[in-house]
C-alpha positions as CSV (number, residue, x, y, z in Angstrom):
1,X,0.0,0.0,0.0
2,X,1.2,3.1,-0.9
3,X,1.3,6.7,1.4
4,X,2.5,10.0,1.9
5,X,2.9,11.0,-2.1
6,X,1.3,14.5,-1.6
7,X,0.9,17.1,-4.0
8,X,-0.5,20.5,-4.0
9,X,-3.7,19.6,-5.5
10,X,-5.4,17.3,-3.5
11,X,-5.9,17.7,0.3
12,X,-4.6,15.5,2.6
13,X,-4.9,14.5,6.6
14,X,-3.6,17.2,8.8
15,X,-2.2,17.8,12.5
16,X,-0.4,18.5,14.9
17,X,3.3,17.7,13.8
18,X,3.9,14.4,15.0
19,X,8.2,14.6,15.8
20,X,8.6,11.0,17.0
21,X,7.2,9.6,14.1
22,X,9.0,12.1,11.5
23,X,12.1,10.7,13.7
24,X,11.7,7.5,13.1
25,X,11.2,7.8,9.7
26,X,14.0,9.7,9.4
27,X,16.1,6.6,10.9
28,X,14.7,4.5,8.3
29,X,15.4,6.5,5.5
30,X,19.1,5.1,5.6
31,X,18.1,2.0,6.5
32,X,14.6,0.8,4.4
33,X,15.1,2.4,1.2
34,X,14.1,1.4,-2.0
35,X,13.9,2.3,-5.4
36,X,16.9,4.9,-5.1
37,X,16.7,6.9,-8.3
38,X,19.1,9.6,-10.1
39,X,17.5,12.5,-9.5
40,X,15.5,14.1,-6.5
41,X,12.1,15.8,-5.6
42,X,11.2,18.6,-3.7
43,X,8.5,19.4,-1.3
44,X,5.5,20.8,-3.4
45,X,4.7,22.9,-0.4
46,X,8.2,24.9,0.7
47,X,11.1,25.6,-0.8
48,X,13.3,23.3,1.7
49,X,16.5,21.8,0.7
50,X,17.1,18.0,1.7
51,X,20.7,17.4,-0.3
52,X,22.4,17.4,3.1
53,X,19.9,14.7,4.4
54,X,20.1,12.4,1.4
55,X,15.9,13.1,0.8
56,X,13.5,13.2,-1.6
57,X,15.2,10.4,-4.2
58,X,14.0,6.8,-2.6
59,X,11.1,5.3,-1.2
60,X,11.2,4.0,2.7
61,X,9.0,0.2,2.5
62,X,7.7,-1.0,6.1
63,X,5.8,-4.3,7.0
64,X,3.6,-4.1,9.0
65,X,2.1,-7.0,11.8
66,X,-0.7,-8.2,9.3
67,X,1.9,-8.5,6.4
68,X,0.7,-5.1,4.3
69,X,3.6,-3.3,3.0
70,X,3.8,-0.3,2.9
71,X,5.7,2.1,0.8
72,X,6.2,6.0,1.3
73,X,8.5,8.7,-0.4
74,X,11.3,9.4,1.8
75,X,10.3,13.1,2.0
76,X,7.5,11.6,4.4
77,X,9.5,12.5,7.4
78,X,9.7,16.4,6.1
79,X,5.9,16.3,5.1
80,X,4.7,15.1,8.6
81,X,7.2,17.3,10.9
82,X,7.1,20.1,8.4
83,X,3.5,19.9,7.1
84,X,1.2,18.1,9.6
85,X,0.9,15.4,7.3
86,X,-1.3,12.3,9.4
87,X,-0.5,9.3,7.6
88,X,-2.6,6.3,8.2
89,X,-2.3,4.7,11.5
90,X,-1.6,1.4,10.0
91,X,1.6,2.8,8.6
92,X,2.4,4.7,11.9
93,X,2.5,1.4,13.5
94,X,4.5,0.0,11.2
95,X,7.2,2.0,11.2
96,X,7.4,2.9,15.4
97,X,7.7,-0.7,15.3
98,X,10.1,-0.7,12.7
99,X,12.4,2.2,13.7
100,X,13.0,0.0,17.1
């Protein structure tokens, strides 16, 4: 299942910034990427820079408990501490439990 591939046109599930999760998914950003390409993305939303993190040019993949894999864009981590972005909590669990 896929998650967290925003885009200005088309709302998405907001919050409070949730900074353990955005850690965690920073953590495994080095360790469960995928699909690393050539090139990189930026946020559609700010103009923040991510070359000295490594972002925005892989995907992170979690399992989670029930066996659905999940798959997010590693500029997740900037889009839920930055942007408020709730992903679903299926995927939260997945990678807390993950990131442990």
């Amino acid at each position: 299942m896929t998650v967290g591939w925003l885009g200005t046109e088309q709302p998405y599930p907001q919050g409070p910034p949730d900074q353990e999760l955005a850690q965690a998914l920073l953590r495994l950003a080095s360790t469960h990427r995928v699909r690393q390409t050539r090139g990189s993305h930026q946020c559609p939303f700010c103009t923040a820079s991510f070359n000295d993190l490594g972002l925005g040019s892989a995907e992170i993949q979690v399992k989670a408990s029930d066996g659905t894999v999940y798959a997010a864009p590693d500029l997740i981590a900037h889009y839920v501490a930055e942007h408020g972005y709730q992903p679903p909590a299926g995927f939260v669990a997945a990678v807390l439990a993950a990131a442990e």
